[in-house]
C-alpha positions in Angstrom: 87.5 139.4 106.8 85.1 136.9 105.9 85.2 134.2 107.8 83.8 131.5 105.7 86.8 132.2 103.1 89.2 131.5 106.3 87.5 128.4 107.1 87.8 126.7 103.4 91.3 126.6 104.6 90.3 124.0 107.1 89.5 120.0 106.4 86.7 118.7 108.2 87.7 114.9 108.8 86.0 112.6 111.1 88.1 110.7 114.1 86.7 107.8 115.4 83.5 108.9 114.1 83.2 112.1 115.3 83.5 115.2 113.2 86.7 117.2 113.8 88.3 120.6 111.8 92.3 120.7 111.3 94.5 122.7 109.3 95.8 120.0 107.5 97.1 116.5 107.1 100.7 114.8 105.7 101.1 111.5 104.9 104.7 110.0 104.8 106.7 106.7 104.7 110.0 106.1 105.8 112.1 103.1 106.3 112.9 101.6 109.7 116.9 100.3 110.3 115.9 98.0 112.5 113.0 95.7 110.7 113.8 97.1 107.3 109.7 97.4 106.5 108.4 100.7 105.6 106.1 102.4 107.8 103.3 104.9 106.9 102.5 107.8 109.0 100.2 110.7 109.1 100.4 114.1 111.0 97.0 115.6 111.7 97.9 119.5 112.7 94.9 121.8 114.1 94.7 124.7 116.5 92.2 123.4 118.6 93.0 120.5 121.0 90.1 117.6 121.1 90.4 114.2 123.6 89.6 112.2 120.4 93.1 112.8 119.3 94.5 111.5 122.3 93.2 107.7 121.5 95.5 105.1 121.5 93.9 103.6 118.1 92.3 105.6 116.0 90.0 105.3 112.8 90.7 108.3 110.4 87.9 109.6 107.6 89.3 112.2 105.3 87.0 113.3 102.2 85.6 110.1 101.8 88.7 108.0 102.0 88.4 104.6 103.0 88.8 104.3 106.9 92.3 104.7 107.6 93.2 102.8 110.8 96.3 104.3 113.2 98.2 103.8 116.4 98.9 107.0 118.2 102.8 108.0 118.2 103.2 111.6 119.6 101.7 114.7 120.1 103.8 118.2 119.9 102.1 121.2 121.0 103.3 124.5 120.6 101.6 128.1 121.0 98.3 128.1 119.2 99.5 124.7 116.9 98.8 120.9 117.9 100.1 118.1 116.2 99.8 114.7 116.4 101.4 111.4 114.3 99.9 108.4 114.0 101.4 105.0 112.2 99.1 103.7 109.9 98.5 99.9 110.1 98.3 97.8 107.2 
């Protein structure tokens, strides 16, 4: 297997100015009940754990978007997968 075919598979974004590889990204938006404003959200998913996920606020670079700014929300591991959701701020 070669494994520079495996890793085009990865994204190679940069968290609070520090370079980090994860599978991949979503982006979402939903409505909250309660306020009735729409929040943004995005789900960074990887297979290898890194403290710089763990910030409370974080400032997300993906391919040269603009610096997207984010609030931690959750992280769900399970065997050999990470996840973690942040709200986007306006």
């Amino acid at each position: 297997m070669d494994i520079h075919k495996k890793m085009d598979k990865h994204f190679n974004i940069k968290v609070n100015n520090k370079s980090v590889i994860i599978l991949k990204y979503k982006r979402e938006s939903y409505y909250d009940d309660n306020t009735g404003e729409e929040v943004n959200t995005i789900e960074l998913i990887t297979k290898i754990p890194n403290d710089v996920f763990d910030h409370r606020v974080v400032a997300i670079d993906i391919e040269g978007e603009a610096n997207i700014k984010a609030t931690w929300i959750m992280h769900f591991s399970q065997p050999g997968l990470h996840r973690y959701k942040y709200r986007i701020s306006k």
